[in-house]
N, C-alpha and C positions, 0 to 999 in steps of 0.2 A: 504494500500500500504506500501512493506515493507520500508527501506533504502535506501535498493541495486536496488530496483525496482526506485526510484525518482533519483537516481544517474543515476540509465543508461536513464531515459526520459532526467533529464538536460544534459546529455554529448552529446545526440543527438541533442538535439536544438544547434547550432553553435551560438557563440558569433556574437557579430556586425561587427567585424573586418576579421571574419573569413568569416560573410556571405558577404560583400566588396568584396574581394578577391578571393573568391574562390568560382570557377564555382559550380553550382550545376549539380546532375548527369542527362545524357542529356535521356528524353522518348524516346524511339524509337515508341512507336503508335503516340505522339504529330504530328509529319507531316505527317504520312500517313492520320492523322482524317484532316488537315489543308488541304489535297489536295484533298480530296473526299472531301470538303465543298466547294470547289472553287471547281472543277468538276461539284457541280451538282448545281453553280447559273449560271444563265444566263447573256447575256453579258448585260443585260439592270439594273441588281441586281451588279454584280463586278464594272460597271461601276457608279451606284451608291455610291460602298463601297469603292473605290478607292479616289470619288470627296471627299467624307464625311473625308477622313484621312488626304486630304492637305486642306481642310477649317479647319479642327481641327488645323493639321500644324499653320497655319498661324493665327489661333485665340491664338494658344501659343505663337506664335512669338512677336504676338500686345500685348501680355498682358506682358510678358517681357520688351518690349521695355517701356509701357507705365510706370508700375512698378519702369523703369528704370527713366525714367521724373518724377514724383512723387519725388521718391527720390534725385534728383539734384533738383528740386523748394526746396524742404525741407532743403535742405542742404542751398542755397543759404540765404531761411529766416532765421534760427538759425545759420550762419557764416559769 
């Protein structure tokens, strides 16, 4: 691989700050594939996939919060 060649792969990879910031460019096949997969479950499978994302929800939420107590007992022992 020449130079010029490992130059133009690094300028393609965006910085951290860049990738932060700045949208990446949007699929247009990404939602039509997103809405033929939800087309073709059934409402006993979406309703499945649906419970599954606010128990997830909610396991993120408790593990935050827990996280968060954790870290005030800690605090409270060492202050």
């Amino acid at each position: 691989m020449s130079k010029t060649d490992q130059k133009k792969n690094k300028s393609s990879k965006p910085s951290l700050l860049q990738a932060l910031f700045t949208r990446p460019e949007k699929d247009p096949e990404y939602m039509a594939d997103l809405q033929s997969q939800w087309a073709v479950m059934s409402r006993e499978e979406r309703t499945k996939f649906v419970g599954g994302a606010i128990i997830a929800l909610l396991l993120f939420i408790g593990a935050l919060i827990g996280v968060f107590f954790v870290i005030s007992y800690l605090r409270q022992l060492l202050f």
